[in-house]
N, C-alpha and C positions, 0 to 999 in steps of 0.2 A: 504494500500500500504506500501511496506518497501523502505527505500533510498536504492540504488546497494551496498554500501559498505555492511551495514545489509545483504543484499538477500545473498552476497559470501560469507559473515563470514556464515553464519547459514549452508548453500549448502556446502563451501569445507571443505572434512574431511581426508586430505593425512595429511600425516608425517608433523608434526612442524606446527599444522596449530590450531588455536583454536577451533573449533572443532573437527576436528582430536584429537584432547590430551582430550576433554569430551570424545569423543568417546571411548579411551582408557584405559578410566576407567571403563568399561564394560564388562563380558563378552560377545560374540556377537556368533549367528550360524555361522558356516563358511561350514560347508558340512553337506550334510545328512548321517548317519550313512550309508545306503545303498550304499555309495559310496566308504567307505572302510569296505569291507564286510568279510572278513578273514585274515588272519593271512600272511605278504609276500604279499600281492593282489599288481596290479602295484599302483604304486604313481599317485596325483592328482594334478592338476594345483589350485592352489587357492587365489585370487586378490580377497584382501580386503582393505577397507582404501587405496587405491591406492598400497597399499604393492604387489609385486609377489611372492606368497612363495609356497611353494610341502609342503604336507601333504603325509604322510603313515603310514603303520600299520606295528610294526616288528612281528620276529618270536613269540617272546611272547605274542602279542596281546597290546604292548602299542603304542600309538599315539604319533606320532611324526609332529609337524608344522614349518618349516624353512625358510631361503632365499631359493629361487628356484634353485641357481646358484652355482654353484662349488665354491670353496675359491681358486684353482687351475687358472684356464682360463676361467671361466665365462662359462663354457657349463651348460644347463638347467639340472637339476635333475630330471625333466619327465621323462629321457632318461635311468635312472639309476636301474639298476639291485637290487629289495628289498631280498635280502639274509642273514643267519644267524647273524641277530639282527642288519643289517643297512644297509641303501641305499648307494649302489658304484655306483660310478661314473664312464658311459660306456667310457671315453676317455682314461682317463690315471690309473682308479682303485681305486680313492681317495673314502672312506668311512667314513659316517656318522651314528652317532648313533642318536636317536628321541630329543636328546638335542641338536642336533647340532656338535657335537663334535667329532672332525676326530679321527679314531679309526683304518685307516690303511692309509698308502701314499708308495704302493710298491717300489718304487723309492728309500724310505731313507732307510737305514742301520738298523738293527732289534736294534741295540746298539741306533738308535738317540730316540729325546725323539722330536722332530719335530711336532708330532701330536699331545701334549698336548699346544701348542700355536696356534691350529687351529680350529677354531671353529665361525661355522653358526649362525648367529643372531636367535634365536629359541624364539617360544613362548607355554606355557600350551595349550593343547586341552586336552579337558576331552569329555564322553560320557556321554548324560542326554537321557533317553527316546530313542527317533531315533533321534537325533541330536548329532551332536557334537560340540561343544562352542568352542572357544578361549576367549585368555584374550592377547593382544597386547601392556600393558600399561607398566605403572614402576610396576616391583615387588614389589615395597615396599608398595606400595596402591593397593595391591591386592585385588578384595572385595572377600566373602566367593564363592564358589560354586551358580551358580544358584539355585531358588529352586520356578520356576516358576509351578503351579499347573500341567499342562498341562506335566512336564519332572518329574514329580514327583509321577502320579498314578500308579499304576501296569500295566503291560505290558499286549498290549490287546486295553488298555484303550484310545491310542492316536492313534493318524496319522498323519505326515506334509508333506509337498512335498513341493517343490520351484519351484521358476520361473523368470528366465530371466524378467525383468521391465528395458527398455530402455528409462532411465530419472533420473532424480534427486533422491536422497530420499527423501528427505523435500515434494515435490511435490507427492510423492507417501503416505507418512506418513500423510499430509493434507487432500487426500482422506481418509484414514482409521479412520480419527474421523470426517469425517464430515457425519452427520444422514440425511440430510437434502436433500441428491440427491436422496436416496433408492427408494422414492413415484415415481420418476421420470426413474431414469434410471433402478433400477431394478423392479419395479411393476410390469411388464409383468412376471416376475420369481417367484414370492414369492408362488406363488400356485401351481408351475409348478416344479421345484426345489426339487428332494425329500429330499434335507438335510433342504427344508424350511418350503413346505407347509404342512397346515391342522393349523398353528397356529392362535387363535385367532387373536393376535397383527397384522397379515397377513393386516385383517378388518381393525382397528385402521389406518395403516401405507396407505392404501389405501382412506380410506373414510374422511383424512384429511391431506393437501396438503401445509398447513402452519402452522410446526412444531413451538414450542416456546423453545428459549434455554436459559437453565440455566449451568454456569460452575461455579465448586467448586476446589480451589485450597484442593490439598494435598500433603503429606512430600514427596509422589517419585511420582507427575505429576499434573493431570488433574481428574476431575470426570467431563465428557459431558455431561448432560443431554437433551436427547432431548421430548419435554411434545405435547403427541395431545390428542386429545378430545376423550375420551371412552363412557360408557352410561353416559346417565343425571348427574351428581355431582362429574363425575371422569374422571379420565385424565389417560391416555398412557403413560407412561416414560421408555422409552431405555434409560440405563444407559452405558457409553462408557467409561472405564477408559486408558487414556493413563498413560506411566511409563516412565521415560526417559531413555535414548533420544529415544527411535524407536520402543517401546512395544505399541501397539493396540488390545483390544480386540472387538468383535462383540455380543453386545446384545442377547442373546440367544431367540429360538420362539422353544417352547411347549418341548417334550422331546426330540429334534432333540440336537445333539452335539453342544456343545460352541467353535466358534470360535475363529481366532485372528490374529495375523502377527506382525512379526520381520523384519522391513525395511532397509536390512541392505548395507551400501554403498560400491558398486564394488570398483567404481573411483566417479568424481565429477560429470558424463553422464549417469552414469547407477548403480542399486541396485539389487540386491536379495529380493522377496517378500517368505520369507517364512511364510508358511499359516500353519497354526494347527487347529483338529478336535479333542474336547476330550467330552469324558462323566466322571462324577466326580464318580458316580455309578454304573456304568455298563460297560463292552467289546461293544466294537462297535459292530453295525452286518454286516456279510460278504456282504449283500448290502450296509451300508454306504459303507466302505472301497470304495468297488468297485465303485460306483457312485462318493468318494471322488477322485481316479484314474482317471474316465473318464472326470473329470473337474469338476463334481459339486460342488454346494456351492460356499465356497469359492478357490479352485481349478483348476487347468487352467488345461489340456490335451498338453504336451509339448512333442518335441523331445528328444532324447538320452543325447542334451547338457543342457537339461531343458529349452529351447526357446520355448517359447508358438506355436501351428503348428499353429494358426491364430494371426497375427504378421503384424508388420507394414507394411513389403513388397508383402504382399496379403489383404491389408487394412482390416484384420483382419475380412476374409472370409463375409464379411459386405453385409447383403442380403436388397436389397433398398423395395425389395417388401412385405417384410415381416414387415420391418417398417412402409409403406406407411397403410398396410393394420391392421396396430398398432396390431398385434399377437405378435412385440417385440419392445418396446418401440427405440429401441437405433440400433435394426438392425443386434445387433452382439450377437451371440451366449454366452451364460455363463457369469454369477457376475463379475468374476474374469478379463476376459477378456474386459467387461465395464467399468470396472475399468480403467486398463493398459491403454486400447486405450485413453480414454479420457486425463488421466495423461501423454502419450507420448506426442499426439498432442500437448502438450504446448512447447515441442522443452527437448534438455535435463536439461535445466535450466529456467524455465520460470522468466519470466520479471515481477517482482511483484511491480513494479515501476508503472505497467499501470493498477493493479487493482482495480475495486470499489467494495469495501466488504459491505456487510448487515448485519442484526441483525442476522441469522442464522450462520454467520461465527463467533463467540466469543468464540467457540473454538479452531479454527485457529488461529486467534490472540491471545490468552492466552498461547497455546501451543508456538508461535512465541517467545512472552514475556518472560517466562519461562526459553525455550532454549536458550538465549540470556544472560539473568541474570546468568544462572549456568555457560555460556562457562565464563563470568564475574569475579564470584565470585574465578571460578579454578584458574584465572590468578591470584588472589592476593591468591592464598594459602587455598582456603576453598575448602573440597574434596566435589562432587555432591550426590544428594539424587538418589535413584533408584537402586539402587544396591545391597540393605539389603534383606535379609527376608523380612522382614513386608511389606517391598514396592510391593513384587511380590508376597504374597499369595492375590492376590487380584481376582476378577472377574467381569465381567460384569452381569445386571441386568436388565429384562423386567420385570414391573410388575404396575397392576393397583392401583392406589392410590386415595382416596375422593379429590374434588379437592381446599380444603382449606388444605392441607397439603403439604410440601417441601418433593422433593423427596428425603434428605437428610434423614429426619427424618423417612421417612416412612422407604426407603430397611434397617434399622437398619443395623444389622450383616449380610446381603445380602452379602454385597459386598466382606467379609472374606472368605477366599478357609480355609477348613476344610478337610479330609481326610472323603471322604462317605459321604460326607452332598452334600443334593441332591439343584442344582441349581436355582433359584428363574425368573421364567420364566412365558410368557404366548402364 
């Protein structure tokens, strides 16, 4: 259980808020590239960190991330005309260039110099892969460039998609490293799932229902381990590393794609789960792809504003007959969306004041710990780990191990992302 003060430090992450300022030493997804798709395309609405800010694409093709709002009268820049090399503004004409920075105000005299003191609180977006990042923090603690494996293979190689999660991030991010519900809530999918089944570990994760957890602190997070019983003298170990604050990957099964998710927070009630699908060797094939679209995997099948179509106000298309008759353990169609549902139900902030946690949970509480000591350490002046290189060429790891041996020691150099080094799986 956490005290309330704990649960709201760790949960809010708006402006001036101590996690909010970890947070903003991060880059973080904030759109999928697919949403600004050309050069001039209309502008986007984009609420992060409780921020409202428009994103666009000028004529040139560079990315632009602002206040939403005019420096004029407050009217929304959704509304604004994306034209040679900056969004105007449809009320009165005021234009902004991707820095922010007003670049005509027809109103003043061509003699004034009016528009070089006006200028939009702006922040860096870059393109990695199919995403595009922001970085919200002080310039001065800039970290390099992402250079997370999955935005760094050749094109071909990845896939992400988002999804509307109406809840917390913390609460969302706590699901993504806990190994320990899969036997349960997703068992009915692992064989059924074409981005899962046909793995051995499929076996393992089914034919032993009381995982044992081991966590290993490292410089940017968590290594999860979760240990079940394989043949006679060997053990099962999904290895789950978290990155801070919001990076989860998913244990890979047989040659099917490596998963993962970025939990990244709207407001302090709702997150963005975006999901990525990558192979470290190989182009996906146009069946992943397509299976990763229609929801699989990790994946949810969402409307036009990326809202899951089975969502909390159709209880999440929840078939009673199909659970009764155990064909799906949980009742609701798709990983992705067993997930959400469960994590919503706890409201948009759950009350961690009234939990009773077990020995499977010691990654939730280390991850707690963690985030906790870093939002700590910022306040006296010490910049957080997770945001180098080294912290993100990392990966997840399924693999069988003798079972007098620590699963540290066995994945050796497993857990290193390498360029073409093929992924350590079973």
């Amino acid at each position: 259980m956490l005290r309330t003060d704990i649960n709201e430090l760790l949960a809010q992450t708006g402006p001036r808020t101590p996690m909010g300022d970890l947070f903003r030493r991060y880059w973080q997804p904030v759109l999928l590239a697919e949403e600004l798709p050309e050069n001039d395309c209309p502008p986007v609405r984009v609420k992060v960190l409780s921020e409202r800010l428009i994103a666009f694409r000028d004529s040139e093709g560079r990315y632009g991330l602002m206040d939403e709002f005019c420096a004029h009268r407050g009217v929304s820049l959704w509304f604004g005309r994306n034209e040679e090399g900056g969004l105007r503004c449809p009320y009165h004409g005021w234009k902004y260039d991707v820095t922010g920075q007003a670049v005509a105000v027809p109103s003043e005299p061509t003699t004034s110099n009016f528009c070089a003191n006006v200028k939009l609180k702006s922040y860096p977006m870059v393109k990695r892969g199919d995403v595009l990042f922001a970085y919200l923090g002080d310039p001065a603690a800039q970290p390099p460039l992402p250079e997370w494996e999955a935005y760094t293979v050749p094109d071909g190689q990845v896939f992400t998609s988002k999804r509307l999660q109406e809840c917390n991030w913390l609460q969302a991010l706590e699901g993504g490293i806990d190994s320990s519900h899969v036997t349960f809530l997703h068992g009915g999918n692992l064989e059924s799932d074409p981005l899962f089944k046909g793995s051995k570990g499929n076996e393992y994760n089914k034919g032993d229902l009381k995982p044992f957890f081991e966590v290993v602190d490292s410089e940017g997070g968590l290594l999860i381990g979760a240990r079940r019983n394989a043949e006679e003298g060997k053990y099962y170990w999904r290895v789950t590393p978290w990155v801070l604050p919001n990076f989860t990957m998913v244990p890979p099964r047989g040659d099917h794609p490596v998963h993962g998710h970025f939990w990244v927070p709207i407001d302090d009630d709702n997150c963005w789960a975006y999901s990525f699908d990558y192979h470290p060797t190989r182009q996906l094939t146009e069946a992943e792809v397509a299976a990763m679209r229609a929801g699989k995997g990790v994946h949810s099948a969402n409307d036009p504003s990326y809202r899951p179509l089975a969502n909390k106000d159709n209880d999440y298309l929840m078939d009673r007959e199909s659970q009764k008759r155990g064909e799906n353990y949980s009742g609701i169609e798709g990983i992705a969306l067993q997930d959400s549902s469960l994590q919503e139900s706890m409201g948009p902030l759950v009350d961690r004041t009234k939990e009773r946690l077990v020995a499977t949970d010691a990654g939730i509480i280390k991850a707690r710990q963690k985030l906790y000591k870093a939002v700590k350490a910022l306040q006296d002046g010490v910049e957080p780990t997770g945001n180098r290189a080294k912290d993100q060429k990392v990966r997840s790891v399924a693999i069988v191990l003798p079972a007098d041996q620590s699963f540290v020691e066995g994945i050796g150099e497993a857990m290193v992302a390498e360029p073409a080094k093929p992924h350590t799986s079973v």
